[in-house]
LONUBA-974032 format. One record per residue (C-alpha): x, y, z; residue in one letter; residue number from 1. Coordinates in pm, whole numbers, always signed. Example, Ala and Ser with C-alpha at 12.3 -4.5 7.8 and 13.67 -1.06 7.14 Angstrom:
<atoms>
[atom [+1230, -450, +780], A, 1]
[atom [+1367, -106, +714], S, 2]
</atoms>
This chain:
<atoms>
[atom [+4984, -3463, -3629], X, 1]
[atom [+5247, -3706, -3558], X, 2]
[atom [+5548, -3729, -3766], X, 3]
[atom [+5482, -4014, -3871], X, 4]
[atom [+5242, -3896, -4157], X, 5]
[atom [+5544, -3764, -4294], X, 6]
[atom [+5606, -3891, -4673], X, 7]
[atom [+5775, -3778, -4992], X, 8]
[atom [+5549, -3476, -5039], X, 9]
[atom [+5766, -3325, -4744], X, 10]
[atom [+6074, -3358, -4869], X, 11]
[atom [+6274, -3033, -4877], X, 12]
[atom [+6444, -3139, -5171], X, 13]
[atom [+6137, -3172, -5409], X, 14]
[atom [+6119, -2879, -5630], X, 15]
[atom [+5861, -2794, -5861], X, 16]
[atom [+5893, -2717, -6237], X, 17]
[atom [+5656, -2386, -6168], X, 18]
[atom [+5937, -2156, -6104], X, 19]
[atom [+5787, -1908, -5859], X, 20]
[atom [+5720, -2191, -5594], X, 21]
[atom [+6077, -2242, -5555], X, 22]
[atom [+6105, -1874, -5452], X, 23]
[atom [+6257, -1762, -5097], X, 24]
[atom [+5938, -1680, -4930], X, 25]
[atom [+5673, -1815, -5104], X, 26]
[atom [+5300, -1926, -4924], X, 27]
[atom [+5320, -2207, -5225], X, 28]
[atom [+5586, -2442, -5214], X, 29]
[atom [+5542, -2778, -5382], X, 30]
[atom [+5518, -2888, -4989], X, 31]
[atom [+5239, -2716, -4970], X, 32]
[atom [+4980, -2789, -5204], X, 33]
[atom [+4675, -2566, -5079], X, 34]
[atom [+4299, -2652, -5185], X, 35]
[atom [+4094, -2349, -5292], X, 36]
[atom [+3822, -2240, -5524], X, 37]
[atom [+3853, -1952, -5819], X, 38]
[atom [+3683, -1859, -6123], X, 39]
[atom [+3770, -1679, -6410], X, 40]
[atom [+3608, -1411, -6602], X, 41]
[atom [+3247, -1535, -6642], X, 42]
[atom [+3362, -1894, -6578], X, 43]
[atom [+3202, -2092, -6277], X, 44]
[atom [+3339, -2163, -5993], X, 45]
[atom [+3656, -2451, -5980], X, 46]
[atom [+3836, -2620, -5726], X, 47]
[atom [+4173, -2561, -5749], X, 48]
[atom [+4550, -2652, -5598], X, 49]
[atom [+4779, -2309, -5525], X, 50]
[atom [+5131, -2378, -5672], X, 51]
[atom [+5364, -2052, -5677], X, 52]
[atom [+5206, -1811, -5840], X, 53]
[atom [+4970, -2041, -6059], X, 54]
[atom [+4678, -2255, -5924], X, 55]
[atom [+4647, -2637, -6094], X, 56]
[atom [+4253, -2599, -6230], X, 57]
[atom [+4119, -3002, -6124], X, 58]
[atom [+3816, -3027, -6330], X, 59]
[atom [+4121, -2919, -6610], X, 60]
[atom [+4319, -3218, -6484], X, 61]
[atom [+4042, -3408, -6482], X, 62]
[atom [+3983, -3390, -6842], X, 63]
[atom [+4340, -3416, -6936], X, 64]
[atom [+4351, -3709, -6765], X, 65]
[atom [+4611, -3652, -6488], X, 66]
[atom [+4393, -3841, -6238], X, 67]
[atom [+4308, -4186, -6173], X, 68]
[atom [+4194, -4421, -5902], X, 69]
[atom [+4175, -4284, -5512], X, 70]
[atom [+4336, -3968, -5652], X, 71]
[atom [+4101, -3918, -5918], X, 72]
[atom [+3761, -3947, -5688], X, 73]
[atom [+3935, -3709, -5469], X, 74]
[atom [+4002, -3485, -5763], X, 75]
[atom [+3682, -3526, -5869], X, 76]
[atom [+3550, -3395, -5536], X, 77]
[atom [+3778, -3094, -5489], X, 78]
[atom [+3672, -3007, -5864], X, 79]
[atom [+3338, -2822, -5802], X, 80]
[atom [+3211, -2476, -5651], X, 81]
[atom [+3286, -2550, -5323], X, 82]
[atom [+3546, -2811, -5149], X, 83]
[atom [+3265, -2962, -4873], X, 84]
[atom [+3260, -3328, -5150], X, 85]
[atom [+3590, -3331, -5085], X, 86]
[atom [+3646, -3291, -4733], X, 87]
[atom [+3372, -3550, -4659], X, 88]
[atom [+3560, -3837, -4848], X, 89]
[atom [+3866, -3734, -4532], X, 90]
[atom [+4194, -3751, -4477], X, 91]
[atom [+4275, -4015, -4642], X, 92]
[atom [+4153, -3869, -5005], X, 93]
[atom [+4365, -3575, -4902], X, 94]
[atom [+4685, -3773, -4902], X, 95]
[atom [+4615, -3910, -5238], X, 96]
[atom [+4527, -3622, -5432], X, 97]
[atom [+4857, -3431, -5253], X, 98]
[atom [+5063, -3727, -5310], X, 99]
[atom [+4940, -3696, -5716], X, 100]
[atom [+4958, -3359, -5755], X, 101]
[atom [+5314, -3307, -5570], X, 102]
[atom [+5419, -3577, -5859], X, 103]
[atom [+5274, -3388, -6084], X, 104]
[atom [+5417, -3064, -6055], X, 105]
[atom [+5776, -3188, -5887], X, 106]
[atom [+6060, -3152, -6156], X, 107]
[atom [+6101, -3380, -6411], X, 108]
[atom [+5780, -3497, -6409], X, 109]
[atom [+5629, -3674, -6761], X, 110]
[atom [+5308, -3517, -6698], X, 111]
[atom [+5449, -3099, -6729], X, 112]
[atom [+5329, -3087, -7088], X, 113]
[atom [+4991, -3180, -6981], X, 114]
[atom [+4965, -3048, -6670], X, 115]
[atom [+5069, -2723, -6780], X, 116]
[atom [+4795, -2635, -6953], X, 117]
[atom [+4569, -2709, -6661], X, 118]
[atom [+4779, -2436, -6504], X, 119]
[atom [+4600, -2084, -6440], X, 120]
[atom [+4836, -1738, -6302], X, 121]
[atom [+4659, -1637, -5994], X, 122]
[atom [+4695, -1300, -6135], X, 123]
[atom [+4407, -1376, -6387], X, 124]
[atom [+4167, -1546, -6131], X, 125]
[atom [+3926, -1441, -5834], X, 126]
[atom [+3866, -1644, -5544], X, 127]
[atom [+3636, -1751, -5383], X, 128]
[atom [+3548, -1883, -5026], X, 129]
[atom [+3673, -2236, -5000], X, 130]
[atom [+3385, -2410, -4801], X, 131]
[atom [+3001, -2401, -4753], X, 132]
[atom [+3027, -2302, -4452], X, 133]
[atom [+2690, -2474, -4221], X, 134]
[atom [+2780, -2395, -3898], X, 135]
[atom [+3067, -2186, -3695], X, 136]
[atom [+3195, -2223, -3337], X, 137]
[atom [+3428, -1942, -3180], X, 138]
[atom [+3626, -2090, -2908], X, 139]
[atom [+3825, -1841, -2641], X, 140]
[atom [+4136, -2077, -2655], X, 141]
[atom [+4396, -1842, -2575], X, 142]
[atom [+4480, -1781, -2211], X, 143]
[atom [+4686, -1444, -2290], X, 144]
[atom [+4432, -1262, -2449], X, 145]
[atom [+4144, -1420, -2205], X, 146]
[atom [+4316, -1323, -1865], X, 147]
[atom [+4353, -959, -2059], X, 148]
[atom [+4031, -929, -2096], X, 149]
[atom [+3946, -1034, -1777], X, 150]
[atom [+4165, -852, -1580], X, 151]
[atom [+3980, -540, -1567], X, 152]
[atom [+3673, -738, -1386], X, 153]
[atom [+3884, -905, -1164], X, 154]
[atom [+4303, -866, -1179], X, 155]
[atom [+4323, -1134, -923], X, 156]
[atom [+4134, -1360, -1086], X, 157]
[atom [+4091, -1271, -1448], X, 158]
[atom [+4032, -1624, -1616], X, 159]
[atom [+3647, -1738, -1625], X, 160]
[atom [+3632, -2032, -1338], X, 161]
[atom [+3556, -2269, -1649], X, 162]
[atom [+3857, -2193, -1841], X, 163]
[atom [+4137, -2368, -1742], X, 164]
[atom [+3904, -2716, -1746], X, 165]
[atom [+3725, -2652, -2083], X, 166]
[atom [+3793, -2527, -2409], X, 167]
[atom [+3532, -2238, -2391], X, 168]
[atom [+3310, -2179, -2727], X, 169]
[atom [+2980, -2005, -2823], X, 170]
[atom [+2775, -2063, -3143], X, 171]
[atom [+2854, -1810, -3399], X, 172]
[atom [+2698, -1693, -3740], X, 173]
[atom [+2777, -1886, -4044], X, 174]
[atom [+2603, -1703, -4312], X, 175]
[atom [+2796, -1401, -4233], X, 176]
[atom [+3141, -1622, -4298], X, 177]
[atom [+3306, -1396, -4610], X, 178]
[atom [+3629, -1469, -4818], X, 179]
[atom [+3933, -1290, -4800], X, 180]
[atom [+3929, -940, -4987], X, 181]
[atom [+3540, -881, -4944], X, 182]
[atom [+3513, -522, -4752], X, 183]
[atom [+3345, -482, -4437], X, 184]
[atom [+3082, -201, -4379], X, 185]
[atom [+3080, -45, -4075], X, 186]
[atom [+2748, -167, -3882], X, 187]
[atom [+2472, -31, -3704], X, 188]
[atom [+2409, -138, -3364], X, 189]
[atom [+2321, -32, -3002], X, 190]
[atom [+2566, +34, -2723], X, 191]
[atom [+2586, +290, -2431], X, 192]
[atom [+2638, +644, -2583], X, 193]
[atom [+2869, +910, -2381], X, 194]
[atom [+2573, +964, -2152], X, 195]
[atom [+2528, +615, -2050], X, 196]
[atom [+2242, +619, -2240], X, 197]
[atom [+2130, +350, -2515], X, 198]
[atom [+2208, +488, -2857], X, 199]
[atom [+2137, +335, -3199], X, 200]
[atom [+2406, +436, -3492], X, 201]
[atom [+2680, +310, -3666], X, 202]
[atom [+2956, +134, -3425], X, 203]
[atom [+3242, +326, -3238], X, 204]
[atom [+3444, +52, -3131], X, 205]
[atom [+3523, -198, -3455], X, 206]
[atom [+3793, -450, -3404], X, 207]
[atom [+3956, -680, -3564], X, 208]
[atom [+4038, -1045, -3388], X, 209]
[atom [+4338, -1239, -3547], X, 210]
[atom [+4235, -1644, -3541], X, 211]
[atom [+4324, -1931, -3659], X, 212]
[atom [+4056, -2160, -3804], X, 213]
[atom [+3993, -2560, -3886], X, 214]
[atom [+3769, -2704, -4123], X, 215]
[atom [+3594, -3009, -4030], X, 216]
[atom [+3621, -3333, -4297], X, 217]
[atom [+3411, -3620, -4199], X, 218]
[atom [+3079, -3557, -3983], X, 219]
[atom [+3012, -3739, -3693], X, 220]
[atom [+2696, -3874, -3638], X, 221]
[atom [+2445, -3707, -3385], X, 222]
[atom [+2514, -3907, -3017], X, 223]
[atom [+2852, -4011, -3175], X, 224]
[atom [+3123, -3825, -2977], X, 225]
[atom [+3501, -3799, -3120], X, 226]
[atom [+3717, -3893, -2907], X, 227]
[atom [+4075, -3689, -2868], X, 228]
[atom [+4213, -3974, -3015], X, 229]
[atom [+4060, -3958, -3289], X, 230]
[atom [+4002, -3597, -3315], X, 231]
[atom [+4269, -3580, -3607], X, 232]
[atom [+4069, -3787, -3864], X, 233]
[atom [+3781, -3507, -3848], X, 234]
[atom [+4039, -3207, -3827], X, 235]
[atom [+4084, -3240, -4267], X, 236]
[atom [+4259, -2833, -4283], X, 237]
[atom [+4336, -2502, -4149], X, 238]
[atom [+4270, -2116, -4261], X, 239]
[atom [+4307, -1744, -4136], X, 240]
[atom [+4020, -1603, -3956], X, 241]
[atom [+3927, -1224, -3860], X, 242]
[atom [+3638, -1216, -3630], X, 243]
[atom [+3564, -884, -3682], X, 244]
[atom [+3349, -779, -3372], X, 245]
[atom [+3245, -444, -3272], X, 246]
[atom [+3312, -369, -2884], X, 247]
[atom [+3079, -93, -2753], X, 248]
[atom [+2821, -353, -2907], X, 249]
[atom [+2951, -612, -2738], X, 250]
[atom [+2975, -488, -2398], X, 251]
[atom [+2565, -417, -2416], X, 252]
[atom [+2460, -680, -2487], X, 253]
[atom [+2751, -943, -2345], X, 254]
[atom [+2544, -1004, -2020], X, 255]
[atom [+2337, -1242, -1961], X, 256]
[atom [+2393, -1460, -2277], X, 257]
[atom [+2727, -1354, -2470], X, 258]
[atom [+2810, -1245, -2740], X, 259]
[atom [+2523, -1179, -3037], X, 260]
[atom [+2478, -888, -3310], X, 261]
[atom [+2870, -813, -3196], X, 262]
[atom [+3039, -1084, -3350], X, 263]
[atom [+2798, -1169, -3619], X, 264]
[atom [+2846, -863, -3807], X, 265]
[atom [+3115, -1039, -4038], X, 266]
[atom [+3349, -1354, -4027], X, 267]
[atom [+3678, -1338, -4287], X, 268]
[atom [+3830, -1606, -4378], X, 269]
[atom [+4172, -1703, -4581], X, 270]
[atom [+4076, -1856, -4961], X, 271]
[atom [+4312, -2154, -4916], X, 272]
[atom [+4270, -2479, -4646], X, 273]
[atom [+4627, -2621, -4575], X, 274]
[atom [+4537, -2953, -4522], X, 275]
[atom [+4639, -3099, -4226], X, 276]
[atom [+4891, -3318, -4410], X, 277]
[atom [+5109, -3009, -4545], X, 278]
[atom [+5144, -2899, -4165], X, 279]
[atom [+5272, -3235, -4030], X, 280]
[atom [+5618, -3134, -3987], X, 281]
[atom [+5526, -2853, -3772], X, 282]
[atom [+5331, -2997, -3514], X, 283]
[atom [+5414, -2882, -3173], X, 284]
[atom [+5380, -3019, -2796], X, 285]
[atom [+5018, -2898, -2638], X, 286]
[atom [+5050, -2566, -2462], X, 287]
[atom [+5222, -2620, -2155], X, 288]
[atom [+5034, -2574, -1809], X, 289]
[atom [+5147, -2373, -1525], X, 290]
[atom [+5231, -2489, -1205], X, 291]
[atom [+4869, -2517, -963], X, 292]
[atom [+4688, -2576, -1326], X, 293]
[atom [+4418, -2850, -1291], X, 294]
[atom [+4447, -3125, -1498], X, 295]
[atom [+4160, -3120, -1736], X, 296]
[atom [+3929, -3442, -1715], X, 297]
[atom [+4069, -3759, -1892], X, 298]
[atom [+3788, -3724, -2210], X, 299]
[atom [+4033, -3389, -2255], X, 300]
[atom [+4363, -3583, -2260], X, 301]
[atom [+4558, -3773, -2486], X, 302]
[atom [+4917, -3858, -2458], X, 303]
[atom [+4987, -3815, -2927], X, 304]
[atom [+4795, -3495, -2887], X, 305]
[atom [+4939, -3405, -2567], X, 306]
[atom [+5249, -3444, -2744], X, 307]
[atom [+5203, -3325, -3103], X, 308]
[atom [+4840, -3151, -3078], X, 309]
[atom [+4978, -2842, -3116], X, 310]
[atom [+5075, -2615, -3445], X, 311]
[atom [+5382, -2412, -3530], X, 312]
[atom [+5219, -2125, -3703], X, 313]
[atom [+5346, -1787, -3654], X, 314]
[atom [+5066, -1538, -3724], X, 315]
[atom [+5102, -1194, -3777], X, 316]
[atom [+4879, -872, -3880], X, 317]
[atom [+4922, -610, -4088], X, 318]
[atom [+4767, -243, -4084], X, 319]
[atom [+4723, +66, -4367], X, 320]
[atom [+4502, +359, -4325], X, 321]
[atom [+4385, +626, -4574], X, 322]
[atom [+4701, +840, -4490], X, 323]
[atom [+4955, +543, -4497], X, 324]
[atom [+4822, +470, -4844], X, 325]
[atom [+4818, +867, -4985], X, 326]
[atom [+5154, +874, -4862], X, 327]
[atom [+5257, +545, -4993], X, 328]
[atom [+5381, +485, -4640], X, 329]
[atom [+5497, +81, -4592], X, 330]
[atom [+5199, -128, -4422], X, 331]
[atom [+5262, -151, -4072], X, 332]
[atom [+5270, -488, -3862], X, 333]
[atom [+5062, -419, -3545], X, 334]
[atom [+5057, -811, -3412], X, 335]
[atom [+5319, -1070, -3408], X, 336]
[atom [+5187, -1398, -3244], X, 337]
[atom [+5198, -1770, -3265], X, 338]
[atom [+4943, -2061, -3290], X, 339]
[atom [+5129, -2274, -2997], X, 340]
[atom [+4988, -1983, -2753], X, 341]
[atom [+4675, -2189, -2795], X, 342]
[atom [+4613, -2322, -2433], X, 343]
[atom [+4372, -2561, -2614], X, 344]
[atom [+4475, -2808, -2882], X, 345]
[atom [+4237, -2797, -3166], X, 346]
[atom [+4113, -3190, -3115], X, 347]
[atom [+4003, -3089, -2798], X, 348]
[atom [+3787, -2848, -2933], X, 349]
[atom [+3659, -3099, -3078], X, 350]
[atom [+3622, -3398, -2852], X, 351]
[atom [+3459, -3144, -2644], X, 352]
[atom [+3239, -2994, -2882], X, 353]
[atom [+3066, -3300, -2945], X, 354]
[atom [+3105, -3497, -2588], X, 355]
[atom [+2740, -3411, -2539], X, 356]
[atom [+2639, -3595, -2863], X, 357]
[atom [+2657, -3309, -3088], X, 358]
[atom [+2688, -3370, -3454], X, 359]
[atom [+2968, -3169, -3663], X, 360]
[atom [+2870, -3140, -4046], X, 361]
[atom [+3156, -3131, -4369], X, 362]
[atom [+3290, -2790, -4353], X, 363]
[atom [+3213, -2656, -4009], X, 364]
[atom [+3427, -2428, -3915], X, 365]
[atom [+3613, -2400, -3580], X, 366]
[atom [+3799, -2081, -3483], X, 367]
[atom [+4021, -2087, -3233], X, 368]
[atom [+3919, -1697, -3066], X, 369]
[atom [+4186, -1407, -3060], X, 370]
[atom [+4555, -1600, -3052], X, 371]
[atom [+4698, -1335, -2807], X, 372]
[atom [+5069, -1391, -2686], X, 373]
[atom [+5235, -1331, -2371], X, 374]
[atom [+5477, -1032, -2557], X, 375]
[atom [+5245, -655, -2598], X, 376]
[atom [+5399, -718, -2977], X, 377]
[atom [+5129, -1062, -2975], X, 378]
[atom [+4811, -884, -2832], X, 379]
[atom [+4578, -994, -3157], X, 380]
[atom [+4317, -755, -3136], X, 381]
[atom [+4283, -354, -3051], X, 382]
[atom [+4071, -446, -2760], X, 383]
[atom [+4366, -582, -2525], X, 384]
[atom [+4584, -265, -2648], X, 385]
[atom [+4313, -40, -2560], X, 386]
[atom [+4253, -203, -2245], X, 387]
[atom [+4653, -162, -2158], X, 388]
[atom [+4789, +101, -2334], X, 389]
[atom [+4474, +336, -2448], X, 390]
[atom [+4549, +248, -2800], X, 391]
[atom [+4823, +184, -3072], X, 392]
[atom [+5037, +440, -3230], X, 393]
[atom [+5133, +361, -3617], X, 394]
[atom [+5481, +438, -3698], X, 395]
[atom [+5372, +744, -3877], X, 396]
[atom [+5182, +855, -3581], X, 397]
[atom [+4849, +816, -3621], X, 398]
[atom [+4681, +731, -3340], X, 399]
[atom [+4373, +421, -3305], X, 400]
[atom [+4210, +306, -3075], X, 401]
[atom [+3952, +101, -3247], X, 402]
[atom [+3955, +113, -3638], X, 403]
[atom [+3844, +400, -3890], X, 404]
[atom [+3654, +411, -4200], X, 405]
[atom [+3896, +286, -4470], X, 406]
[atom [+4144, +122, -4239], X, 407]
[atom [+4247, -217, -4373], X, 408]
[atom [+4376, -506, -4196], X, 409]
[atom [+4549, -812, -4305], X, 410]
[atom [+4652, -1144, -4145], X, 411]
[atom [+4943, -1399, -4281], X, 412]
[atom [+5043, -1703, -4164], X, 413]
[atom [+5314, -1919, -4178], X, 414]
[atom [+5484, -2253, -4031], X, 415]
[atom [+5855, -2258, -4024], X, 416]
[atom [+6078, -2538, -3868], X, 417]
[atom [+6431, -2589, -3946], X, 418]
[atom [+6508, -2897, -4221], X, 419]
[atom [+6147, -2840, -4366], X, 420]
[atom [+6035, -2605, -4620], X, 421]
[atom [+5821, -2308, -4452], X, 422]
[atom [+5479, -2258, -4571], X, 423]
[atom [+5209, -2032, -4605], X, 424]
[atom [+4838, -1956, -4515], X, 425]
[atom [+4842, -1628, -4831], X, 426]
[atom [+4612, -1316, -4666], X, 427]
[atom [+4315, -1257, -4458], X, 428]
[atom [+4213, -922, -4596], X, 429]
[atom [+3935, -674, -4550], X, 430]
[atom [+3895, -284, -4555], X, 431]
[atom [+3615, -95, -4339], X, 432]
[atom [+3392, +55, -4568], X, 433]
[atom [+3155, +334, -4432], X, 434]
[atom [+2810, +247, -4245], X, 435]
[atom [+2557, +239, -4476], X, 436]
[atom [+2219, +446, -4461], X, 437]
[atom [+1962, +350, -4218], X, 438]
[atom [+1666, +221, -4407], X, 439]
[atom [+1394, +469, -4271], X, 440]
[atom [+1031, +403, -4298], X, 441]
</atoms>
């Protein structure tokens, strides 16, 4: 995401006549703009634009006639129950609609008295997930968390022979892809009991894996590969992602084909997609190879994403359990890590996902697999803490090693570079409700 793409909507002198996005600290700036869905009461489902503390209703805009021309068929598109119209129309729809509602909403603008009434607090809204989600592909692109996880097979040689020449992926469940705020019941599944014998009961190891996620605009046509090149023009926006897996499952059934009933237990996902045009000032270089690295095969490499195929995003997660809450104890941040520890950008995730011909659909989603650091603070799931320390210690000294009934977790996000306005990815959020009964009979 090359600077270039940089226009007015960046400026960090545009200010917005909704007060609370000019606020130190908040995920909504006016150089933000987020695309979301929400209803209200008994209402259906809208698409919407997150602005401070108030979301811009389109379908309202729409009818109050703040949209016209390329603006207005992208409006149009984002207006319904989910954003997938929207994303196919691609990047360039994207830059309309932000460039018409950042005019919009920027002070002094002649539209306020309209637009204001198209305005809805989030306070009064629920929302929903952002995409029809068709297919999802987990990717194992960080090289911190994957040589910690392989280390205890082999500490001389913990990275997969594959991993260093190809952004590693397996084919996850989409159906089970959930929205930000939904709970997550403990499951059922089988793993080795104490005796080393199969049991069948509700999981003993559930984790949490902090990920960053891209939705895919335009589809490619089957035999049609996307080049790195090109990459960008597919890549439409970006979200929070907790691939909640559960571990003692995982390690059953891992051998010989990955991972299955472990990972698709549930997928949570952020409400809002920051399009890719809200994060062009914080593009970053590729990850940077070490020395004796191969150099991936030229269908891999490109010298703008080599250069800028990278994302500033620092990502962090956020714990409470049952006691923290009763004893209205502060939530406690358990993961501080960044996006740019990605030793794959996220174009060649997808030139390589489709190099064999495969066809991605409007509103795949890619994750990019736990974004583990090189620091302990940026190990992004319990499994690498386990694995190194035994477990985490919360501040008020409980002890985990893999989460508890009523534990919940929560993931931010948020891109920062100096002379630009930081934004923000809002929360990732889930509690662990308690297995449910085992349907007998």
């Amino acid at each position: 995401m090359p600077h270039g793409l940089l226009d007015e909507t960046h400026d960090p002198a545009r200010r917005s006549w909704v007060a609370a996005a000019n606020l130190p600290g908040t995920d909504f700036p006016i150089q933000n703009l987020p695309l979301g869905v929400f209803s209200r009461g008994a209402g259906d489902r809208r698409g919407c634009v997150a602005i401070g503390d108030q979301v811009l209703d389109l379908a309202a805009g729409l009818a109050a006639g703040l949209f016209e021309g390329e603006a207005g068929e992208a409006a149009h598109a984002g207006s319904g129950p989910v954003l997938n119209p929207l994303l196919a129309l691609g990047r360039g729809a994207s830059r309309a609609l932000r460039r018409r509602v950042s005019a919009i909403l920027a002070e002094g603008s002649a539209d306020r008295a309209v637009a204001s009434r198209c305005l809805v607090p989030m306070a009064e809204l629920r929302l929903h997930r952002p995409v029809e989600v068709g297919n999802f592909t987990d990717f194992m692109a960080s090289r911190f968390h994957t040589a910690r996880m392989g280390a205890k097979r082999d500490p001389a040689n913990p990275l997969p022979p594959s991993f260093l020449h190809l952004p590693i992926a397996y084919h996850s469940r989409a159906t089970t892809v959930r929205v930000s705020g939904e709970a997550v019941a403990r499951p059922h599944g089988q793993s080795l009991g104490p005796d080393g014998k199969p049991r069948f009961g509700p999981v003993l190891a559930l984790d949490f894996e902090l990920e960053f996620g891209a939705v895919i605009g335009p589809a490619n046509r089957m035999g049609d590969p996307i080049p790195v090149a090109r990459a960008g023009d597919a890549l439409f926006g970006f979200c929070l992602v907790n691939d909640w897996s559960a571990r003692d499952v995982q390690r059953f059934e891992m051998m010989p084909l990955g991972p299955f009933l472990s990972k698709s237990l549930s997928t949570s996902i952020s409400p809002w997609i920051v399009t890719a045009e809200a994060l062009a000032p914080f593009a970053a270089p590729a990850f940077a190879r070490l020395e004796g690295d191969p150099e991936p095969l030229p269908y891999l490499m490109a010298a703008a994403d080599q250069a800028a195929g990278g994302l500033d995003v620092s990502l962090d997660c956020w714990m409470t359990t049952p006691r923290m809450r009763t004893e209205g104890a502060a939530p406690a941040r358990i993961v501080a890590t960044s996006a740019r520890h990605l030793h794959w950008t996220f174009a060649q995730m997808v030139a390589h996902h489709t190099s064999n011909g495969c066809d991605l659909r409007t509103g795949d989603l890619l994750a990019s697999g736990t974004v583990s650091g090189p620091e302990a603070e940026g190990r992004a799931c319990l499994a690498e803490v386990v694995l190194e320390d035994g477990g985490l210690t919360l501040p008020n000294g409980e002890r985990r090693t893999f989460l508890e009934d009523g534990d919940e977790v929560w993931f931010t996000g948020r891109a920062e570079r100096a002379g630009y306005v930081p934004i923000g990815f809002g929360e990732c959020r889930a509690r662990i409700d308690p297995a449910k009964s085992w349907p007998m009979g």
